[in-house]
C-alpha positions in Angstrom: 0.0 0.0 0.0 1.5 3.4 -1.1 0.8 6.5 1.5 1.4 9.7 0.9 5.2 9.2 2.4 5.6 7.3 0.0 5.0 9.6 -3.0 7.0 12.2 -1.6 10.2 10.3 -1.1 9.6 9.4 -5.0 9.2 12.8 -5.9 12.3 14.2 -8.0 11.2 18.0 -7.8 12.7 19.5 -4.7 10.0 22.2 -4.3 7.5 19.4 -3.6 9.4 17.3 -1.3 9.4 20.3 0.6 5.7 20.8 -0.1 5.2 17.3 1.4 7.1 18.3 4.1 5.1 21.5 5.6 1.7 19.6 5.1 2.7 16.4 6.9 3.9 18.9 9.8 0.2 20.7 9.6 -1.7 17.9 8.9 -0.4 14.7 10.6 -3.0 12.6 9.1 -1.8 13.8 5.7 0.9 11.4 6.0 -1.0 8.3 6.6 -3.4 8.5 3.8 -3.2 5.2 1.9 -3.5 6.2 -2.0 -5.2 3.9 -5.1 -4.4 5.4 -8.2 -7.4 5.2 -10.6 -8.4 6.7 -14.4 -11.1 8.5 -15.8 -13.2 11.2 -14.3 -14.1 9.2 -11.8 -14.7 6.0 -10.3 -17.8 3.2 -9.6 -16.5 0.6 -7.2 -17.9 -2.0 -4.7 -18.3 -0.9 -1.3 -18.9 -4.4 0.4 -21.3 -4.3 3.0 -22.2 -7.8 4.6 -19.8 -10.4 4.7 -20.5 -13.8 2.9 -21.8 -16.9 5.1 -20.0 -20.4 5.6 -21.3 -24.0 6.3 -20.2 -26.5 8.8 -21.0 -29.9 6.4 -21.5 -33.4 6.2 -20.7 -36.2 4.0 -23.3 -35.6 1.5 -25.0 -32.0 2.1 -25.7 -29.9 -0.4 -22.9 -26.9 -0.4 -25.2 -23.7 -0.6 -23.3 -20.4 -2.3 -22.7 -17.2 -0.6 -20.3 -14.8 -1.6 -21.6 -11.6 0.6 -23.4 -8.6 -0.8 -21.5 -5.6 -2.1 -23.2 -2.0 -3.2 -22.1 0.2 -5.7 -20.6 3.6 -4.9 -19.3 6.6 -6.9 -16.5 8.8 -6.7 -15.4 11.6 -8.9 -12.0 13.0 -9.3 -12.0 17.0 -8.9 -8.7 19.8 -9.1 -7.4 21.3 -6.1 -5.2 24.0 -8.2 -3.4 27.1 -6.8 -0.6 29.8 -8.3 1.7 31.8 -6.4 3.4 34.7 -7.8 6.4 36.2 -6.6 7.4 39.5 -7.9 10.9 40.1 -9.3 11.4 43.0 -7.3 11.0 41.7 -4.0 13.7 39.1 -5.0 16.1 41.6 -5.9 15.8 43.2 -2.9 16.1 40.6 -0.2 19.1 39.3 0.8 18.3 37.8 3.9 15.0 35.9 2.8 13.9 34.0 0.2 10.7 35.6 -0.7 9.6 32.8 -3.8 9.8 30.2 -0.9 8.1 31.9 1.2 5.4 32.5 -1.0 5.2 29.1 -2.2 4.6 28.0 1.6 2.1 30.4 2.5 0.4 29.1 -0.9 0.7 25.5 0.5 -0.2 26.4 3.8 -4.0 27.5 2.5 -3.8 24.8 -0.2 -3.8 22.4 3.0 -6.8 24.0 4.7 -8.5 24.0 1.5 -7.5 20.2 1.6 -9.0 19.7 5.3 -12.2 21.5 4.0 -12.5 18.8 1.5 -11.7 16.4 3.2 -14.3 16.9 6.0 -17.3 18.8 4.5 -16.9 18.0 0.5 -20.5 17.6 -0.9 -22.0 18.3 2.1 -23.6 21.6 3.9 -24.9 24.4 2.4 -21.3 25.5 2.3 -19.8 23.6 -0.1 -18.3 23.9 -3.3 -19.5 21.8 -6.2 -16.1 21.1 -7.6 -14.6 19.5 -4.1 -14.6 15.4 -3.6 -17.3 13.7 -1.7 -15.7 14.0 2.1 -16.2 12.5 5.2 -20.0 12.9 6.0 -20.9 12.4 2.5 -19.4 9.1 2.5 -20.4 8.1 5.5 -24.1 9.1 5.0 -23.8 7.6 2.2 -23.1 4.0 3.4 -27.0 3.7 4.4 -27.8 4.7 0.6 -26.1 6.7 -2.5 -28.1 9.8 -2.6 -28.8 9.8 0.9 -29.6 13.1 2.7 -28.8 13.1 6.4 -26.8 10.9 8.9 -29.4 8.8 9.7 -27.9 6.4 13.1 -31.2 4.6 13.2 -30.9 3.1 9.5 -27.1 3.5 9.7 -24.7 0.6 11.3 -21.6 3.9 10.6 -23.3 6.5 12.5 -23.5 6.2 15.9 -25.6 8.9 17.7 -24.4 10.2 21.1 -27.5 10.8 22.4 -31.3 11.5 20.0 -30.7 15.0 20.5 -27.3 16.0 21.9 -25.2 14.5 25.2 -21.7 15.2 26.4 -19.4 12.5 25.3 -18.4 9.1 27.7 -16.1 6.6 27.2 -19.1 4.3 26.5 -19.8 6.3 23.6 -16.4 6.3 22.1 -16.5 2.4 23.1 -19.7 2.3 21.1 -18.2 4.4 18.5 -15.0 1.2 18.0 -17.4 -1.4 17.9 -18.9 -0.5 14.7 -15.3 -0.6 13.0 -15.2 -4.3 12.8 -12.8 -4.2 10.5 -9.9 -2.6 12.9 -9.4 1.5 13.8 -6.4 3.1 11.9 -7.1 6.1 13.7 -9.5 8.7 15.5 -10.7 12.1 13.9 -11.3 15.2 16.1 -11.5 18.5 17.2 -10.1 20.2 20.2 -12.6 20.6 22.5 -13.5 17.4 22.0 -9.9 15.8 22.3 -10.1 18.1 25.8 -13.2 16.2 26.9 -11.7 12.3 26.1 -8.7 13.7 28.2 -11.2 14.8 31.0 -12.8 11.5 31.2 -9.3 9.7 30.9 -8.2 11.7 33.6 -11.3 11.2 36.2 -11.0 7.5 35.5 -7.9 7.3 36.9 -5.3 7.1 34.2 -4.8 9.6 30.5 -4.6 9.4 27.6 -0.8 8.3 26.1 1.1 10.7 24.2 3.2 8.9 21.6 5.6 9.8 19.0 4.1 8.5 15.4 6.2 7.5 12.6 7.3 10.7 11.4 7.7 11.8 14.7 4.8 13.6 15.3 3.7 13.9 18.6 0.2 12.4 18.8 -2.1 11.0 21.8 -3.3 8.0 22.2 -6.4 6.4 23.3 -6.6 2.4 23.7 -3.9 2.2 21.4 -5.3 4.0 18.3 -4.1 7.7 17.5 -5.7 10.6 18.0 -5.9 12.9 14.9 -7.0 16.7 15.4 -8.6 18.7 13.1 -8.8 22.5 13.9 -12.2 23.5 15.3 -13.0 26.0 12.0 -12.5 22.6 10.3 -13.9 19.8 12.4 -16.7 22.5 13.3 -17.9 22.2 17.2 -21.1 24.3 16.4 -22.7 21.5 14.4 -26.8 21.6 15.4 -28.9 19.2 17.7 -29.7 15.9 15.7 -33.4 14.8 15.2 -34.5 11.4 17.1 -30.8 10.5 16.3 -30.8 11.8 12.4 -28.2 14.6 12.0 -29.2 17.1 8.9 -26.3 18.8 7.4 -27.8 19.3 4.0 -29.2 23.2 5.6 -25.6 24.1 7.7 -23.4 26.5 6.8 -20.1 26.6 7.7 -18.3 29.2 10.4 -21.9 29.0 12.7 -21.7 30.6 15.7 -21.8 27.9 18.5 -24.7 28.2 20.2 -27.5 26.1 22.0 -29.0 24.2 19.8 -25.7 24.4 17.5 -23.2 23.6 20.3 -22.0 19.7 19.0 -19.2 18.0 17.4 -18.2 15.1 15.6 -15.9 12.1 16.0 -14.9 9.8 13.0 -12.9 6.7 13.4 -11.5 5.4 10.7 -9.3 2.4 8.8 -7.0 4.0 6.3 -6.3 1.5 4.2 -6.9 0.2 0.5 -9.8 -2.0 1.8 -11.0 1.1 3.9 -11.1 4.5 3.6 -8.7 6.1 1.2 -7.3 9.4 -1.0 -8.2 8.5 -4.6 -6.0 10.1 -7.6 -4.9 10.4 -10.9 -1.9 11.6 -10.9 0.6 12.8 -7.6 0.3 16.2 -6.2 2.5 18.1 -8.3 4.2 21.8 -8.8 4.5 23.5 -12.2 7.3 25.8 -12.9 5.5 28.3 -14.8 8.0 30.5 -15.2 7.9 34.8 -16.2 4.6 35.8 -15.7 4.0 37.8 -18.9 1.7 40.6 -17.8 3.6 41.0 -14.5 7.5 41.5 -13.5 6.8 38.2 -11.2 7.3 34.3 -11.4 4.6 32.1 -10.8 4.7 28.3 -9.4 1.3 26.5 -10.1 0.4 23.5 -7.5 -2.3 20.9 -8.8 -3.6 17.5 -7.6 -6.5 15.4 -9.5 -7.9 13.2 -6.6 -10.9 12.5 -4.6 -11.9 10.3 -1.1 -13.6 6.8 -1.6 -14.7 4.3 1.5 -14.2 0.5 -0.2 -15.9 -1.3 2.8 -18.6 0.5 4.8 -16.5 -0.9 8.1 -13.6 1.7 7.6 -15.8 4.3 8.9 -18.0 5.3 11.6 -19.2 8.8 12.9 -20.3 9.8 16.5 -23.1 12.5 16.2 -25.0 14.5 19.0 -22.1 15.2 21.4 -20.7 17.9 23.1 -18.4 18.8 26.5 -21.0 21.5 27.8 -24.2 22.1 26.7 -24.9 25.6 26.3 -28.2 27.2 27.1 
């Protein structure tokens, strides 16, 4: 299985290895994202969802066929593009800094939130943009049926609901939230407040949660085992509004609401990054064009692309926690 790490120690182009570099140190989970390479627009593939049933026989019985079920998804492959220019002027008259690399890291540094965004909120909430993947809560909505509008826990095995309406988070509920991942946890997705709240409860139990150093060196914590990933809160959004009877609309949110009661919850996702799991989806690598002298400007300009998308091969690599919160606010 090829990661992320992978493509950047194969990368030739200097600029990019250094690209690599500053969003693995952002974005920790970056770095762990298994890759399948795929062509065309897009992509229809099998998401299996019940496993295929076995016999204990007989001389003589009759052996009876199962081979599981399996439903088809879809998953398109969108641009996430950006140019930086540098002008000429500001070159020349630096000698201490290099102002091109600079601007190509502040360029990479929004390229990367833009990347989170997608990765989170693509194709869901009245926030997003047409053009970005299908993202986290799309997907996972989406394991109940393609085309399905809300995050429905009654009628979906993925989406476990905290509480009908909204609850502060136990560690029964992120024990709830493992047993729906049947095929194994890679890792845990959250935000900060609620990453403050698992370390409350670790901490009145009697023990915390372990810090640990990941592969990359990445100081991450730990709890039973599996890492915790954090996701700033204007990305993993902790305003997120009081479910239904244990349905969660999204379809109607927009992004950067004020927390408030009624609109005072987060999310958790745990997930199995893997090539049977979840997954980053591409065409080609994430790559940087030297553009060269722009022509109507005295500037360079370096162009950053990457033709990819999100796809969940087996509804088991993903699960979402709805409905909970640290403090409810009234």
């Amino acid at each position: 299985m090829l990661t992320l790490v992978d493509y950047r120690e194969r990368d030739t182009d200097k600029i990019m290895r250094g690209v690599y570099d500053w969003m693995f140190t952002v974005n920790p989970l970056m770095h762990r994202m298994p890759v399948v390479t795929v062509k065309g627009n897009g992509v229809k593939y099998n998401v299996k969802t019940t496993r295929s049933s076995n016999q204990w026989t007989q001389p003589g019985d009759t052996i009876q066929e199962s081979t599981g079920t399996s439903t088809q998804r879809s998953a398109a492959i969108y641009t996430l593009i950006g140019d930086a220019d540098t002008d000429k002027s500001q070159i020349a008259a630096n000698s201490t800094q290099n102002p091109r690399l600079l601007t190509i890291k502040d360029k990479v540094d929004d390229m990367n939130y833009d990347w989170q965004m997608g990765l989170v909120w693509g194709q869901e909430s009245a926030s997003s943009v047409t053009n970005q993947p299908k993202g986290l809560f799309a997907l996972v909505r989406e394991v109940e049926a393609e085309g399905t509008a809300d995050l429905d826990a009654p009628n979906n095995s993925q989406v476990v609901a905290g509480h009908g309406t909204s609850s502060a988070l136990t560690i029964d509920m992120m024990d709830e939230l493992a047993d729906q991942m049947k095929m194994g946890i890679t890792c845990y997705l959250m935000n900060r407040r609620m990453r403050r709240k698992l370390t409350s409860l670790a901490r009145a139990a009697g023990n915390n949660l372990v810090h640990d150093n990941d592969e990359l060196g990445h100081p991450v914590a730990m709890f039973g085992g599996i890492p915790i990933y954090v996701m700033e809160d204007d990305v993993l959004e902790d305003a997120l509004p009081d479910s239904s009877s244990s349905v969660l609309d999204l379809s109607s949110y927009t992004i950067g609401t004020t927390r408030a009661a009624g609109n005072d919850n987060s999310a958790i996702f745990a997930l199995r990054l893997a090539e049977d799991g979840f997954c980053l989806i591409q065409t080609a690598p994430f790559t940087h064009e030297d553009i060269g002298t722009v022509q109507n400007k005295d500037a360079y300009r370096d162009r950053f692309k990457w033709y990819h998308g999100f796809a969940l091969y087996n509804k088991y690599g993903m699960a979402c926690m709805t409905g909970v919160l640290d403090t409810a606010l009234t």
